[in-house]
One Martini backbone bead per residue (centre of mass of N, CA, C, O) as a GRO file, in nm:
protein
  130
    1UNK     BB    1  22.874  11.304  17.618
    2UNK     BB    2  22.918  10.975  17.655
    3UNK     BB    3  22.795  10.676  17.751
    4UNK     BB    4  23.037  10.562  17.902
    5UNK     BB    5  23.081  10.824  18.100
    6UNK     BB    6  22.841  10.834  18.208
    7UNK     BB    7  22.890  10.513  18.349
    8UNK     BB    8  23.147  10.579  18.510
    9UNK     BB    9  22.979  10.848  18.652
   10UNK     BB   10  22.746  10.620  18.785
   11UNK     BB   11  22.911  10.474  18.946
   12UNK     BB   12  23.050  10.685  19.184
   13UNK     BB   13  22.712  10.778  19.223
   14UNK     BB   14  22.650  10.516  19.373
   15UNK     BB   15  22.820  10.454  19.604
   16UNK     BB   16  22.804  10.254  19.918
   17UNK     BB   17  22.866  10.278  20.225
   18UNK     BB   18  22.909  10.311  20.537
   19UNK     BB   19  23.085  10.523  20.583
   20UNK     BB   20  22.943  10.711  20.337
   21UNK     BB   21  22.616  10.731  20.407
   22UNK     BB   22  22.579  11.026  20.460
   23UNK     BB   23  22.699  11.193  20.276
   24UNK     BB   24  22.538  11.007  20.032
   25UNK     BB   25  22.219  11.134  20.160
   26UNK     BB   26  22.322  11.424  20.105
   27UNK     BB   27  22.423  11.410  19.769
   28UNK     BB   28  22.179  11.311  19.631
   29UNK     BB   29  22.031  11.579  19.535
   30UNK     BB   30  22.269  11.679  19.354
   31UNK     BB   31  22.272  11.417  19.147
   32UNK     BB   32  21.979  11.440  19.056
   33UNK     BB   33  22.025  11.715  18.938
   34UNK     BB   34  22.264  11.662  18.763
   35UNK     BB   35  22.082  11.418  18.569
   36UNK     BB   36  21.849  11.603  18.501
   37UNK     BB   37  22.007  11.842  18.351
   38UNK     BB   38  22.132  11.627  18.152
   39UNK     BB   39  21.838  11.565  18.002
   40UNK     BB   40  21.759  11.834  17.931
   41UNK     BB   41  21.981  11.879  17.749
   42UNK     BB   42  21.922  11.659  17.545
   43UNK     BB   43  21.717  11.730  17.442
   44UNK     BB   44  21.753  11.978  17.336
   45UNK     BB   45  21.965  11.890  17.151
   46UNK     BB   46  21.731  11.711  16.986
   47UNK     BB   47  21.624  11.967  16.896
   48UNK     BB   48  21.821  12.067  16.736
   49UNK     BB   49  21.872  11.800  16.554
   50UNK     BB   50  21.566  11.835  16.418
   51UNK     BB   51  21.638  12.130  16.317
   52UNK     BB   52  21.842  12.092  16.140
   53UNK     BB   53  21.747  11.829  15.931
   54UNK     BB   54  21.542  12.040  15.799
   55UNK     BB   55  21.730  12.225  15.682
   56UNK     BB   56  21.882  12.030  15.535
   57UNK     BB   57  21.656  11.930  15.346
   58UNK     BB   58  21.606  12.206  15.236
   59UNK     BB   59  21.861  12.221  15.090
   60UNK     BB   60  21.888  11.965  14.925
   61UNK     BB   61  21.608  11.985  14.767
   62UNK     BB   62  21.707  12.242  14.616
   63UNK     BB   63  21.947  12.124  14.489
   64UNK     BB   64  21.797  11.906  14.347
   65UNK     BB   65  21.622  12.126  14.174
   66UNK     BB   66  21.884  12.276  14.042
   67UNK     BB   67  21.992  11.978  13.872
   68UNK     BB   68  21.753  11.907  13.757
   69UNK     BB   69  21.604  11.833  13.436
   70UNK     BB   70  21.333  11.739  13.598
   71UNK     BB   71  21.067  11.704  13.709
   72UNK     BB   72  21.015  11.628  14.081
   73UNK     BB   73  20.879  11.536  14.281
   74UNK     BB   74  20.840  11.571  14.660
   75UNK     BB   75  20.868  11.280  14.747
   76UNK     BB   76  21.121  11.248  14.608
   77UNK     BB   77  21.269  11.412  14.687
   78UNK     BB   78  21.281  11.328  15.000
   79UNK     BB   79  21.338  11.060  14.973
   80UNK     BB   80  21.686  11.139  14.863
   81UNK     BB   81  21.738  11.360  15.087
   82UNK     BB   82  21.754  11.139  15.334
   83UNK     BB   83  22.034  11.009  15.169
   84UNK     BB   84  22.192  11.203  15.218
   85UNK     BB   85  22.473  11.220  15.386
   86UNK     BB   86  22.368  11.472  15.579
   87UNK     BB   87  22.139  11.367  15.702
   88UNK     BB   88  22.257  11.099  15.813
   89UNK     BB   89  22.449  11.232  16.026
   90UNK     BB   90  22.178  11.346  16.176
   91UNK     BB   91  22.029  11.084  16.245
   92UNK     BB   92  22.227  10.955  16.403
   93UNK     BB   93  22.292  11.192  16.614
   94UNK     BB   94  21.955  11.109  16.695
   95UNK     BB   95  22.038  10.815  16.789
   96UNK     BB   96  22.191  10.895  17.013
   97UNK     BB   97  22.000  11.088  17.169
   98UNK     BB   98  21.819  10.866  17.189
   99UNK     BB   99  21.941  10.692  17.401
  100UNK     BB  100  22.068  10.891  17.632
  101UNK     BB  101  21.811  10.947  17.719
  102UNK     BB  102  21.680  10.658  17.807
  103UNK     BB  103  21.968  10.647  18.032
  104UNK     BB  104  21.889  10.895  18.190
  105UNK     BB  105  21.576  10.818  18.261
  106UNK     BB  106  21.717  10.559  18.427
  107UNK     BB  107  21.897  10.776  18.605
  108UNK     BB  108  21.649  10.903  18.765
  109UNK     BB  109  21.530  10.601  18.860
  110UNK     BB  110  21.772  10.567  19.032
  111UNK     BB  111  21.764  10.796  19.203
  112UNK     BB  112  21.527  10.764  19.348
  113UNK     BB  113  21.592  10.474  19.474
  114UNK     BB  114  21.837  10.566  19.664
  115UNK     BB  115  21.648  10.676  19.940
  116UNK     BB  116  21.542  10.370  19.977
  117UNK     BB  117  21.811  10.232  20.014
  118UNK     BB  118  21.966  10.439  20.214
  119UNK     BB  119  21.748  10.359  20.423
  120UNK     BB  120  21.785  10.069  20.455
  121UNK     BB  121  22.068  10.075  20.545
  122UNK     BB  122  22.048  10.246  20.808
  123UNK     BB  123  21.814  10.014  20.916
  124UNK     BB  124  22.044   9.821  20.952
  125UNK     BB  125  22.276   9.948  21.112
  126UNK     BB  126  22.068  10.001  21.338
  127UNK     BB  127  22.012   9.648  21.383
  128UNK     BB  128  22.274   9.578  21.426
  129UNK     BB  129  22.375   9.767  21.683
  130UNK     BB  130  22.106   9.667  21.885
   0.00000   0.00000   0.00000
C-alpha cells in the first residue's frame, strides 16, 4: 500500500464526533491493532528487500568478476555493484519501506493517543450535559 492510501485511510480512522464518540472508544482496539499489524508487515516486508539486496550485490559481483579482463579488489567490486541499476532500484525500494515504518511507528502513537482525546471528548460531554 502507498503511502497517499495510508493517509487517507488514516484520515477515515481518526474521525471522532458526539454522534459516534462509543462506537469510536469501542473500534479503536481493533485500529490500533490494525495500524499495528501493518508495520510488523512493513518491517517484515525491509526484511525481505534487504535480505534481497544482499542476494542482487553478488549476483552482480560474480557478474562483474566474470566479464573482468583483470583482477579487481573486492571493495572495487562491491562499489561498481552498488551503483548497478538492479541494486539501485532495490537501495530505492528500501528507502521507501523506511519511510512507510517510520509513518506507521508515528501512526501506532496516534493510535495510542486518542484513547486519551476519547475520554476527554466524553468528559467535555459529560460536563455539557450536567
Amino acid at each position: 500500500m502507498s503511502l497517499s492510501n495510508y493517509i487517507e485511510e488514516l484520515k477515515q480512522d481518526c474521525i471522532v464526533d458526539e454522534m459516534n464518540l462509543k462506537e469510536s472508544s469501542l473500534l479503536l482496539p481493533a485500529k490500533k491493532a490494525k495500524w499495528v499489524s501493518r508495520l510488523i508487515l512493513e518491517k517484515n516486508n525491509l526484511n525481505r528487500l534487504e535480505k534481497d539486496k544482499k542476494k542482487q550485490l553478488n549476483i552482480v559481483i560474480e557478474k562483474i568478476k566474470q566479464e573482468a579482463v583483470a583482477s579487481i579488489s573486492a571493495p572495487v567490486l562491491r562499489n561498481v555493484a552498488e551503483k548497478h541499476e538492479s541494486v539501485l532500484e532495490i537501495d530505492e525500494k528500501i528507502e521507501e519501506s523506511k519511510n512507510l515504518i517510520d509513518f506507521l511507528e508515528k501512526i501506532e502513537k496516534v493510535m495510542s493517543s486518542m484513547s486519551f482525546d476519547i475520554g476527554n471528548i466524553i468528559k467535555i460531554v459529560q460536563l455539557e450535559t450536567t
